[in-house]
C-alpha positions as CSV (number, residue, x, y, z in Angstrom):
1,X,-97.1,5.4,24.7
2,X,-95.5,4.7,21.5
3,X,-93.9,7.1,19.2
4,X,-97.2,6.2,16.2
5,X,-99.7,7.5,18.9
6,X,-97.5,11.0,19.4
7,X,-97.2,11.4,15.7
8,X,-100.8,10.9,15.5
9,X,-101.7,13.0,18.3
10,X,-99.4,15.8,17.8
11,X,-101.2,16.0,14.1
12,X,-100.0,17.6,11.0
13,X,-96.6,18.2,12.4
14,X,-96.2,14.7,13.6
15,X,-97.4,13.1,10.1
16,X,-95.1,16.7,8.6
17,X,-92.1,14.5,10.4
18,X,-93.2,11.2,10.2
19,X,-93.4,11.6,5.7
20,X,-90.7,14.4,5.3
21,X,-88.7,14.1,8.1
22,X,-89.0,17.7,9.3
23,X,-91.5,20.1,10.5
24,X,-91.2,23.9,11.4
25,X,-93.0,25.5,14.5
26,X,-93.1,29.0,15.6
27,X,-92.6,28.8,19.5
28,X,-95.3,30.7,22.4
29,X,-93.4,29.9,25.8
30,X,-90.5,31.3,27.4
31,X,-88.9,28.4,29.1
32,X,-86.5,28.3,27.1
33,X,-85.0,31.8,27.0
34,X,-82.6,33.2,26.0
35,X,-81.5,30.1,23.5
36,X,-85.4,30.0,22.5
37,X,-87.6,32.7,22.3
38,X,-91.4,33.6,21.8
39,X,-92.0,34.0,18.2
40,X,-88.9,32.0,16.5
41,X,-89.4,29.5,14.2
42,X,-88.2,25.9,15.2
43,X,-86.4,23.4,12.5
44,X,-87.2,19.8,13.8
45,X,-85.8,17.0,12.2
46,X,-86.9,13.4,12.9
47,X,-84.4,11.8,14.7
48,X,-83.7,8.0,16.3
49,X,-83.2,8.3,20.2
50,X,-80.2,6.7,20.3
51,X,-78.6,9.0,18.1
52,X,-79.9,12.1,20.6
53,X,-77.4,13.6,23.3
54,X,-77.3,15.9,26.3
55,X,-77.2,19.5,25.2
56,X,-79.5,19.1,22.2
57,X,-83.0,20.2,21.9
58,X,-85.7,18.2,21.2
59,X,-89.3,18.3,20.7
60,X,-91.8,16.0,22.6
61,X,-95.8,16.1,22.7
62,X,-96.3,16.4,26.7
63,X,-99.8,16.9,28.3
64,X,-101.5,18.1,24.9
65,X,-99.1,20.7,23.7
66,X,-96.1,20.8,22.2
67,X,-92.7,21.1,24.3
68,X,-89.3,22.0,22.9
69,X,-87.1,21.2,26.0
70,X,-83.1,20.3,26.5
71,X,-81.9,16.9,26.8
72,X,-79.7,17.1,30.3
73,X,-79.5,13.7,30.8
74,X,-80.2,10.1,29.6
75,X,-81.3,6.7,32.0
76,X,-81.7,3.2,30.6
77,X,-84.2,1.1,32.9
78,X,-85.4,-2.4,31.8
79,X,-83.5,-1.8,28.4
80,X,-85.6,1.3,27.4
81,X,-84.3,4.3,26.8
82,X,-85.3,7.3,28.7
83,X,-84.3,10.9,28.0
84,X,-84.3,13.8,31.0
85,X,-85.4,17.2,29.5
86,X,-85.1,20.6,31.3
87,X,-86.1,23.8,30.1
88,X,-83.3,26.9,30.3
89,X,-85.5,28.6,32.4
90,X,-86.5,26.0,34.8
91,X,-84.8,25.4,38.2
92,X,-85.7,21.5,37.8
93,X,-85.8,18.7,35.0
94,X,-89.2,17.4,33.8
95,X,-90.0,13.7,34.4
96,X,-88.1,11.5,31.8
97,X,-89.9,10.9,28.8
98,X,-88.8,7.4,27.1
99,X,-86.7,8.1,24.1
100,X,-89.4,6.6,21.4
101,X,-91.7,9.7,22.4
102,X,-89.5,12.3,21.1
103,X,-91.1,13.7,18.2
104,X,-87.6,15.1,16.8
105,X,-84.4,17.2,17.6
106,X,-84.6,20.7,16.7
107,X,-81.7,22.0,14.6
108,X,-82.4,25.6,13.6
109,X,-84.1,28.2,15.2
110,X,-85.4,31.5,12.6
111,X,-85.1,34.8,14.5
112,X,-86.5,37.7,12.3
113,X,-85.4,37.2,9.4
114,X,-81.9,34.7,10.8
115,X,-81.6,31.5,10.8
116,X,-79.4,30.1,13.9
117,X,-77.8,26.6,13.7
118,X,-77.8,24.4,16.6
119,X,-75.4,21.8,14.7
120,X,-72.7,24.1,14.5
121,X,-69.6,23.2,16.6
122,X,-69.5,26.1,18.9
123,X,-73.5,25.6,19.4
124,X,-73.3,21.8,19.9
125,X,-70.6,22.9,22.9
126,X,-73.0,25.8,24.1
127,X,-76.0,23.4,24.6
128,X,-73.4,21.0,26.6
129,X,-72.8,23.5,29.1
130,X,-75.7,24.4,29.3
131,X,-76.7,21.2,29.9
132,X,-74.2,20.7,32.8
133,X,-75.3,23.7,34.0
134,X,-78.7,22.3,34.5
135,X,-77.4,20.6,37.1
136,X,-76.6,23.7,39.8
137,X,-79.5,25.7,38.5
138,X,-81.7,24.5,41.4
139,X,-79.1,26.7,43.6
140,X,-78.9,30.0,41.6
141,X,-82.1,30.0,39.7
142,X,-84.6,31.4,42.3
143,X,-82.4,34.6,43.0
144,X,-81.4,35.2,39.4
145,X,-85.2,34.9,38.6
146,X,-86.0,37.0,41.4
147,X,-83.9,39.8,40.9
148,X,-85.0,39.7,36.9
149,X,-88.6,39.9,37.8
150,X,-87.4,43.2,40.3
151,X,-85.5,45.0,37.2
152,X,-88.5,44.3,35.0
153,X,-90.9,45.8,37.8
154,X,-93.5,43.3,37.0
155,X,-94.4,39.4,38.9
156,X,-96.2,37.0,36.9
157,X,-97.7,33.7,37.2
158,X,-96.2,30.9,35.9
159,X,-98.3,29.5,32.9
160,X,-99.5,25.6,33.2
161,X,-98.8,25.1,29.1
162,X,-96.9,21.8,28.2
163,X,-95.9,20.9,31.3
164,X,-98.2,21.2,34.0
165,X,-97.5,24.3,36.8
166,X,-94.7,25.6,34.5
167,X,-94.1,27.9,31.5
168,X,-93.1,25.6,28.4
169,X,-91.6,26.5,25.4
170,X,-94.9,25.3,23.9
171,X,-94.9,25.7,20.1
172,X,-97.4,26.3,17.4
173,X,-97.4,25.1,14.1
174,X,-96.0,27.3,11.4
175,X,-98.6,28.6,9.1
């Protein structure tokens, strides 16, 4: 799949970033919490996929819907470019996507009335950790998730948007 057939998929966002370079969409999925919640506003920016790096978050048009998911690692097989995503919520990464099917890297996110910088130095070194922290989570997630779901006194089923059997940080576009 080639990055012309995901702009043309994903719409008016993907022409939006394909003509002006940018697009804004308001997020719906929690698999990116606490760094992304439901209801912010996402900045995307087009961006090459060489010039992407582990920690940053990017969008991609996976199985019909949009998926804002961070990059936590990168593989180069036959000379193509291939970028590992994760979700901050997830135990495990998604299945690498190649780097031309990256529809942009998000670098703002609007809470209420905020706007939040992901470019920002001490940002830039969050999403690094958290990107090397993706690579325990496997170990401590299930527990931590566990014991959150106890406090809350509610269990719910994980949602299949964006990424089939999982809850996505699926985002709509910004009206």
């Amino acid at each position: 799949m080639t990055a012309v057939l995901n702009f043309a998929q994903s719409g008016p966002i993907g022409r939006s970033l394909r003509s002006k370079g940018r697009a804004c969409l308001r997020v719906s999925g929690n698999s990116m919490w606490p760094w992304i919640r439901p209801g912010d506003t996402l900045l995307i920016v087009s961006e090459t996929p060489g010039r992407l790096r582990v920690g940053e978050v990017v969008l991609v048009w996976r199985a019909g819907a949009f998926c804002a998911h961070r990059v936590v690692g990168t593989l180069r097989k036959a000379g193509q470019l291939f970028l590992v995503t994760q979700g901050d919520a997830f135990p495990e990464p998604d299945l690498p996507v190649l780097g031309d099917e990256v529809l942009g890297r998000v670098v703002a996110i609007k809470r209420g009335r905020r706007w939040i910088k992901l470019t920002s130095l001490p940002r830039r070194l969050l999403g690094r950790i958290q990107a090397a922290l993706s690579v325990t989570r496997r170990w401590w997630h299930p527990p931590v998730r566990t014991v959150k779901r106890l406090l809350a006194g509610k269990t719910r089923a994980s949602a299949s948007v964006g990424v089939p059997g999982r809850d996505s940080a699926s985002a709509s576009p910004e009206s």
